[in-house]
C-alpha positions as CSV (number, residue, x, y, z in Angstrom):
1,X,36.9,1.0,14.9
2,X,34.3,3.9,14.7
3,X,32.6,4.7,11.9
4,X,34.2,8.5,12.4
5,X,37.9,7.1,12.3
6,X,37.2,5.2,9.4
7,X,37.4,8.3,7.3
8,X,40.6,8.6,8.4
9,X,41.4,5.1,7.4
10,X,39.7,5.9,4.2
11,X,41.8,9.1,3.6
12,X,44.9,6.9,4.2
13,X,44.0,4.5,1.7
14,X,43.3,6.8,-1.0
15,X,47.0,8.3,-0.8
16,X,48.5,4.8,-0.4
17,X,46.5,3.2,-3.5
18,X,46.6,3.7,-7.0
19,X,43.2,1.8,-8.5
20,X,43.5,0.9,-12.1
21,X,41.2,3.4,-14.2
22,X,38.5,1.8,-15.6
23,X,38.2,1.0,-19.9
24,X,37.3,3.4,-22.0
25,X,33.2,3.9,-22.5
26,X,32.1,3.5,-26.3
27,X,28.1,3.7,-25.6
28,X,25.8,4.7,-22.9
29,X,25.5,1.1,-21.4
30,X,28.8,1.6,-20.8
31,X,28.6,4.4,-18.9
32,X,25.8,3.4,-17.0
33,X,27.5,0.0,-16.4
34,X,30.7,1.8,-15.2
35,X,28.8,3.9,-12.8
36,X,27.1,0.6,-11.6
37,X,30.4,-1.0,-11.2
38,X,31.4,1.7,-8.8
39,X,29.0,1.0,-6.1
40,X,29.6,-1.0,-3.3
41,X,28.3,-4.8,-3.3
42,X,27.3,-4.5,-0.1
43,X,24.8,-2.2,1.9
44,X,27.0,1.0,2.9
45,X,26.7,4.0,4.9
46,X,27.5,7.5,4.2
47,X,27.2,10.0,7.2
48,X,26.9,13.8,6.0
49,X,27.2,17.2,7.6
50,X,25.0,19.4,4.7
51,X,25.2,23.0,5.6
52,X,22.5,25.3,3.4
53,X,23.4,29.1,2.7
54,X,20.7,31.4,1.9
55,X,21.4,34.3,-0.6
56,X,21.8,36.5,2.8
57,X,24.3,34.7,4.3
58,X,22.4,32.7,6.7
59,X,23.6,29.3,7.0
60,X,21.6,26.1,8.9
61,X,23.6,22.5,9.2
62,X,21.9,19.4,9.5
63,X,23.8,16.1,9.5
64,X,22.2,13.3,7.5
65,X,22.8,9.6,7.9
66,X,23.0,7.9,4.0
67,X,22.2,3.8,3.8
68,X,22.5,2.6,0.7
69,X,21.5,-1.0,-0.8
70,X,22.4,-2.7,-4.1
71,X,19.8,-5.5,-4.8
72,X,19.1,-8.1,-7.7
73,X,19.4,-7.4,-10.4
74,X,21.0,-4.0,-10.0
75,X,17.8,-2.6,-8.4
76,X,18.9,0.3,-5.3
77,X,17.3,1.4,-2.3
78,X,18.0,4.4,-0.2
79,X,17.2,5.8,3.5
80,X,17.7,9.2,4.4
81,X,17.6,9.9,7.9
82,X,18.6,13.3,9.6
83,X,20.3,12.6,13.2
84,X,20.5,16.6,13.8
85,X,18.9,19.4,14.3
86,X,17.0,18.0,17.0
87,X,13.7,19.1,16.0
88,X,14.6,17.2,12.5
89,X,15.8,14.0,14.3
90,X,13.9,11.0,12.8
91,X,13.1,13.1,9.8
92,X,13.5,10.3,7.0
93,X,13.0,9.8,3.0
94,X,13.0,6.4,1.7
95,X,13.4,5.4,-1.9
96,X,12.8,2.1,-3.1
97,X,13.3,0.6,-6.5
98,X,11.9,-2.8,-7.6
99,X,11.4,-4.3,-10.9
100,X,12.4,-1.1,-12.3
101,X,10.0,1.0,-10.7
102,X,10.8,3.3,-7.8
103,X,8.7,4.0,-5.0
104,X,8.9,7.4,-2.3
105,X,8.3,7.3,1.1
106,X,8.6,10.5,3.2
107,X,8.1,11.0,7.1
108,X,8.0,14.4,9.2
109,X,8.4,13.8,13.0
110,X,6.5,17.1,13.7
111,X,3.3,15.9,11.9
112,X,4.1,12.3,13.3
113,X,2.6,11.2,10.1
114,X,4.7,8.9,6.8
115,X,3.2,9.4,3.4
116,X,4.0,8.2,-0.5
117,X,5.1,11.1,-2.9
118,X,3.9,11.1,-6.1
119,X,4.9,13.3,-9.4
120,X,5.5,16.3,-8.9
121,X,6.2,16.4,-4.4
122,X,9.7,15.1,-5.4
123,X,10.3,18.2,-6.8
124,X,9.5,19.7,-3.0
125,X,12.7,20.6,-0.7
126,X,14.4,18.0,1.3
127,X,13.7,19.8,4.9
128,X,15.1,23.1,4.4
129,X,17.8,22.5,2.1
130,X,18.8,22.9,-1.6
131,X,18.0,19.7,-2.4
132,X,14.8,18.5,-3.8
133,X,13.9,14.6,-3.4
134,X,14.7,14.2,-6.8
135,X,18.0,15.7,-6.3
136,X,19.1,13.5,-3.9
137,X,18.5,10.7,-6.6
138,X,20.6,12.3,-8.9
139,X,23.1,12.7,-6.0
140,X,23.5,9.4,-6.2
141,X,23.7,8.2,-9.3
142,X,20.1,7.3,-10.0
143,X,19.1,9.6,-13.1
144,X,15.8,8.9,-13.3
145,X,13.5,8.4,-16.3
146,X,13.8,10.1,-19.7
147,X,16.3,9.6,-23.2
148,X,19.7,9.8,-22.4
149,X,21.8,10.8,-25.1
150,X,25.9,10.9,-25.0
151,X,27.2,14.6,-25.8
152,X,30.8,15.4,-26.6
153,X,33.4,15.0,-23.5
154,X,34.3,17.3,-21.5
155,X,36.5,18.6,-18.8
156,X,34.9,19.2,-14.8
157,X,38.0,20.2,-12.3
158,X,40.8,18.8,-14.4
159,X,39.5,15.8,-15.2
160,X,38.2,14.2,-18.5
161,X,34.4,13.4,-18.1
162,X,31.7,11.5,-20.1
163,X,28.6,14.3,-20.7
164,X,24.7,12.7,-21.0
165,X,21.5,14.4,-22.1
166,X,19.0,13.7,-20.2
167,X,15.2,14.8,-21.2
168,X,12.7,13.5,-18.1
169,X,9.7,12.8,-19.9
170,X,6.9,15.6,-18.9
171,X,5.2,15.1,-15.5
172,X,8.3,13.1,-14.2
173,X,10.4,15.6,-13.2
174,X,10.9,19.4,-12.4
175,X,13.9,19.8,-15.2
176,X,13.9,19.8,-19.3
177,X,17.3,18.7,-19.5
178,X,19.8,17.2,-17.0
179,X,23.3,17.3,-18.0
180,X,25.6,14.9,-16.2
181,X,29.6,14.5,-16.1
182,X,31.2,11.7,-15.3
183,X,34.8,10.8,-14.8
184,X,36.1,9.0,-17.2
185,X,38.6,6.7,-15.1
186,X,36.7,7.0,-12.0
187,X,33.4,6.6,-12.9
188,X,31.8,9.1,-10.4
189,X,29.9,11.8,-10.6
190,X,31.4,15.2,-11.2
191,X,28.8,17.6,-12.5
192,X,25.0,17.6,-12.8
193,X,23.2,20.9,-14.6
194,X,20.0,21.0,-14.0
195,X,17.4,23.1,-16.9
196,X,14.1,24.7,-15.7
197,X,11.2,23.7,-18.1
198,X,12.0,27.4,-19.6
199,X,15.3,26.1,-20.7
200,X,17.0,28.5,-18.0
201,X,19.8,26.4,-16.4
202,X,18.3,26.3,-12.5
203,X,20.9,24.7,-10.1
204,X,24.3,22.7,-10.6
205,X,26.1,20.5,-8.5
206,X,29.7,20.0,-8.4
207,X,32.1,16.9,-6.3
208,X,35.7,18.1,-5.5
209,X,37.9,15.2,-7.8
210,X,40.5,16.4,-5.6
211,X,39.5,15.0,-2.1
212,X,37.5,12.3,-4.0
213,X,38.4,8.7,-1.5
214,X,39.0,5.4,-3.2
215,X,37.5,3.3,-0.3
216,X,37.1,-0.6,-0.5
217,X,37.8,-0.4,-4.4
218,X,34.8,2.6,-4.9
219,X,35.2,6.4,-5.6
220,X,33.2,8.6,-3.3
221,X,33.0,12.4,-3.3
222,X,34.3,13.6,0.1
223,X,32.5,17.3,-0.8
224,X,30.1,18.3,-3.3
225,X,28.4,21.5,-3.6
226,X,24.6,22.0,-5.2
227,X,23.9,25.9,-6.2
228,X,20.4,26.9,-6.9
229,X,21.2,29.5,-9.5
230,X,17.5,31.4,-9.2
231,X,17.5,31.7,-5.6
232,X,21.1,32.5,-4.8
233,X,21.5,30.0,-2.5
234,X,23.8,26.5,-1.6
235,X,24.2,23.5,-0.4
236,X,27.6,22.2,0.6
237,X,27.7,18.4,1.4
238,X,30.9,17.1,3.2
239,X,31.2,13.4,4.4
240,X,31.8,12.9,7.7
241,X,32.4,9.0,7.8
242,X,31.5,6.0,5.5
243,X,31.2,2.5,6.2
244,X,31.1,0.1,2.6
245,X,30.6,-3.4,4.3
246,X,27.7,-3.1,5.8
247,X,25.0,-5.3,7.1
248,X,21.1,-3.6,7.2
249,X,18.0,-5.1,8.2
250,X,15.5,-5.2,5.8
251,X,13.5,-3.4,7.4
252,X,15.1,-0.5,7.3
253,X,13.6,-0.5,3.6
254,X,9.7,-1.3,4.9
255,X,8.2,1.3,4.2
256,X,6.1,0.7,7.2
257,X,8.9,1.2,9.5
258,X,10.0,4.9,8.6
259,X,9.1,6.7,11.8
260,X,8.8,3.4,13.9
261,X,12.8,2.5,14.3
262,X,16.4,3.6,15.2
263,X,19.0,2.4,13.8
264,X,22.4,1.9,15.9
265,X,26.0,1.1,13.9
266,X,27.7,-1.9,15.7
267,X,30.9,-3.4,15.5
268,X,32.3,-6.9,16.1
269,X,36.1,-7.5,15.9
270,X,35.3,-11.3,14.8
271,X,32.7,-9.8,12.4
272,X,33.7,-9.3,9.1
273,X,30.8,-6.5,8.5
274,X,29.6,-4.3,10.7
275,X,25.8,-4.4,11.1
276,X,22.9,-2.0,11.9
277,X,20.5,-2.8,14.8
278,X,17.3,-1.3,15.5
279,X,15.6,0.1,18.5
280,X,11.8,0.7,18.4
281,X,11.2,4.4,19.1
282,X,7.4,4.9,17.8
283,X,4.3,3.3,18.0
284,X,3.0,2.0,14.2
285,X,1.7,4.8,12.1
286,X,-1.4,4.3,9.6
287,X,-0.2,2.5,5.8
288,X,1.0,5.3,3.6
């Protein structure tokens, strides 16, 4: 099967199914450990179509290809890589997280050069979008350094939600305060409120509980939508296909190999995974 009928599939499955919802949370471990639960065991693949509106109206699509990976001891690493514009293909940000310390790796086909971000570039914009690079963590789950504290519950889109407080320590991050809602029986994101270092609330980001798939035993937002509340601007984010069994070479995570390799989804009707091969499109680029 494709990986674009497998939305279909995925669609289907979330209609036919009705998952148990998850205990209730007493702490923040819980939370977190809810959240955790709700990944996928196994490498995964999101493919997105992310379409940015300025504050005149303009709007610019790029589709973005999402691999995900679950390590040890609940360590995560994650590869952007935009297939389109054309002039963006290859375009790639890597995170990855080891020991409990995360490391970022961007490359820009244009400049044909791969570099490590440090403090404050991941508050730069990922490629013309909304998004910064420390967005996308957030995006996904990952909140990043700082106290969290649990505020009183609240409702996002007609569902119940867990609220946390978070307060990146300074130099770490481009916010004061992140706020985050989290479904309560689905254990998926559902709001993020992002503060400016004045206190001024600077963008939000919203998932749609209502087109929300249960794929493979996991909730994942179909459509989310990040507002930059200065600028006037958004971001809409819509998932074009997903694949949650999933085998990726490791190098896919080398931070050596961002620029150098293209990766190609192939299926197997014995196979009980489908698996990412790579083709080698660029001759190696200096260490970042």
């Amino acid at each position: 099967m494709s990986p674009h009928r497998l939305i279909a599939a995925a669609l289907a499955a979330a209609l036919c199914s009705v998952p148990a919802a998850a205990p209730a949370a007493e702490s923040i471990d819980d939370i977190l450990a809810c959240m955790a639960g709700n990944l996928p065991s196994a490498d995964d693949l999101h493919s997105l179509r992310v379409a940015t509106t300025s504050r005149a109206g303009q709007e610019r699509v790029t589709h973005i290809d999402l691999y995900g990976r679950r390590g040890e001891a609940g360590s995560r690493s994650l590869l952007l890589r935009f297939s389109q514009p054309p002039e963006l293909e290859g375009a790639s940000f890597l995170i990855v997280e080891e020991d409990g310390a995360r490391a970022f790796y961007v490359h820009t086909p244009a400049l044909d050069s791969r570099r490590r971000l440090e403090g404050t570039d991941l508050g730069g914009r990922l490629f013309g979008t909304d998004f910064t690079y420390e967005d996308i963590m957030r995006y996904r789950g990952m909140l990043g350094a700082g106290d969290l504290q649990r505020l009183d519950d609240v409702e996002v889109g007609g569902r119940g939600a867990y609220a946390l407080e978070g307060r990146p320590a300074p130099g770490t991050s481009a916010y004061s305060r992140v706020v985050t809602a989290v479904d309560r029986e689905r254990c998926v994101l559902l709001r993020i409120e992002m503060y400016e270092q004045e206190g001024q609330p600077r963008k939000v980001l919203t998932t749609d509980p209502e087109t929300t798939l249960f794929v493979n035993a996991h909730w994942i937002p179909q459509n989310a939508r990040l507002e930059d509340l200065r600028d006037g601007s958004r971001t809409d984010v819509a998932l074009r296909s997903v694949v949650t069994a999933l085998e990726i070479p490791d190098q896919m995570f080398d931070p050596a190999s961002l620029g150098q390799v293209r990766p190609r989804l192939a299926f197997e009707a014995s196979a009980p995974m489908a698996r990412v091969e790579l083709e080698l499109v660029a001759p190696e680029l200096p260490a970042p």
